[in-house]
C-alpha positions in Angstrom: 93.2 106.5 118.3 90.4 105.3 115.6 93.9 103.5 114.0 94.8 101.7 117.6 90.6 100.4 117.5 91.1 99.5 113.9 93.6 97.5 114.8 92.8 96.0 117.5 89.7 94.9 115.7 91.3 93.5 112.7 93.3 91.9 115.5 90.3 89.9 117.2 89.0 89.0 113.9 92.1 86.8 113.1 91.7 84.9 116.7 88.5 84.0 115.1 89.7 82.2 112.2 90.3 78.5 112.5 93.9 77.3 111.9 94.6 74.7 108.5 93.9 71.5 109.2 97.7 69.8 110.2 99.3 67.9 107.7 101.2 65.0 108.8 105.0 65.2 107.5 106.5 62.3 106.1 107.9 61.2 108.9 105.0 61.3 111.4 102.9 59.2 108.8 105.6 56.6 108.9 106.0 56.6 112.3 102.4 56.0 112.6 102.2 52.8 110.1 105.5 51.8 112.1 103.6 51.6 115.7 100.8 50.2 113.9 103.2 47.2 112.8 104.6 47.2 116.3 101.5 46.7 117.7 100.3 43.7 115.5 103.8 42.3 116.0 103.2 42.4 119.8 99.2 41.2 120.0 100.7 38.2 117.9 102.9 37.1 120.5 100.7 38.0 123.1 97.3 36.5 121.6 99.9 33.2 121.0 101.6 32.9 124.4 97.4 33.5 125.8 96.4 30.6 123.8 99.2 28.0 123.1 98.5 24.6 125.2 101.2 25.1 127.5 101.8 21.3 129.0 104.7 20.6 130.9 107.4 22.0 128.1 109.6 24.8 129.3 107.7 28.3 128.8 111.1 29.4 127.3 110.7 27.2 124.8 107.6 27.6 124.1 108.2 31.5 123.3 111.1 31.4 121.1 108.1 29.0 119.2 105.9 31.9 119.4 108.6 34.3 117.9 109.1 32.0 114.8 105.6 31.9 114.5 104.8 35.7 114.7 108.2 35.8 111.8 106.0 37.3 109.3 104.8 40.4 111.5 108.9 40.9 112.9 109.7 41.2 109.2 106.7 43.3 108.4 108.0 45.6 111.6 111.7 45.5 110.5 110.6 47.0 106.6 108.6 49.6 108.4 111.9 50.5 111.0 114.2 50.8 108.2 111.8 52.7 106.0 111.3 54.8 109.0 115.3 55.6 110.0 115.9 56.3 106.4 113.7 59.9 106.5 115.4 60.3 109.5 118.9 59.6 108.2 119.5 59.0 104.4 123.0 59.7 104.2 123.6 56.7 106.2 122.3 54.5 103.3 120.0 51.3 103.7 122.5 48.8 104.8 122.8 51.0 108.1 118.9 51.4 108.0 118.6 47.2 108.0 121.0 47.2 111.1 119.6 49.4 113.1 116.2 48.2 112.7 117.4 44.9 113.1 118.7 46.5 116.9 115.6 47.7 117.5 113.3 44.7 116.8 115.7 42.7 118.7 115.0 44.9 121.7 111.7 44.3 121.4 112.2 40.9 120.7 113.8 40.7 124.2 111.3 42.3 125.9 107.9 40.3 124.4 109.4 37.1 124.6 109.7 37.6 128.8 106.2 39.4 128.7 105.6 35.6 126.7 107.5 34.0 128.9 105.4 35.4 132.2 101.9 34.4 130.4 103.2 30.8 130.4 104.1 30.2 133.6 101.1 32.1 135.1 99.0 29.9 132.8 101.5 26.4 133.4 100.8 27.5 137.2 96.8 27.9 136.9 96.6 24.9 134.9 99.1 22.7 138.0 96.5 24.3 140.6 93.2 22.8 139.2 94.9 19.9 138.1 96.1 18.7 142.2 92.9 21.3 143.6 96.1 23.1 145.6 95.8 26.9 146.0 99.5 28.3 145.6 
């Protein structure tokens, strides 16, 4: 019986104790530097396609020029990709590393250039409406 309180004492005396801090892996750190370069890749083409004069010129066009000029932050995001697939999978070597985060940026690609794409229109739409005083 004095054994079982023992115990059990010893026992709530370790619920006490406060874990180790967590130490990021290698992986999780990497992942966390890669969706910090996603995110500056995306706030480029977003802060661009917010403040590009937007004229009469296709909004199409205009985003594949905010792609070329966001290039430096898509290469940036493509180094930290393959960087990233390659603690993931190094067997598979660097050249397959390059390819598939060349996939995967182009997926993104795809999807910022419409979100680009939208932000022009609304904005080649608010600029038509003050300019004739119409409500659309």
């Amino acid at each position: 019986m004095r054994r079982l309180l023992v115990l059990a004492a010893f026992g709530l005396a370790a619920c006490n104790q406060v874990p180790a801090p967590r130490v990021d892996s290698e992986g999780m750190a990497a992942q966390k530097v890669m969706d910090a370069a996603t995110t500056v890749y995306a706030e480029c083409i977003s802060g661009h396609a917010a403040a590009i004069p937007v004229g009469d010129e296709a909004a199409g066009s205009l985003a594949l020029g905010i792609l070329k000029t966001c290039k430096a932050a898509r290469d940036d995001l493509l180094v930290k990709v393959a960087k990233f697939r390659l603690i993931g999978h190094p067997k598979d070597g660097q050249p397959m590393a390059d390819a598939v985060a060349e996939a995967s940026v182009q997926a993104i690609d795809d999807e910022l250039r419409g979100n680009a794409v939208v932000t022009i229109v609304k904005r080649q739409t608010a600029a038509a409406t003050v300019k004739t005083d119409t409500k659309i």
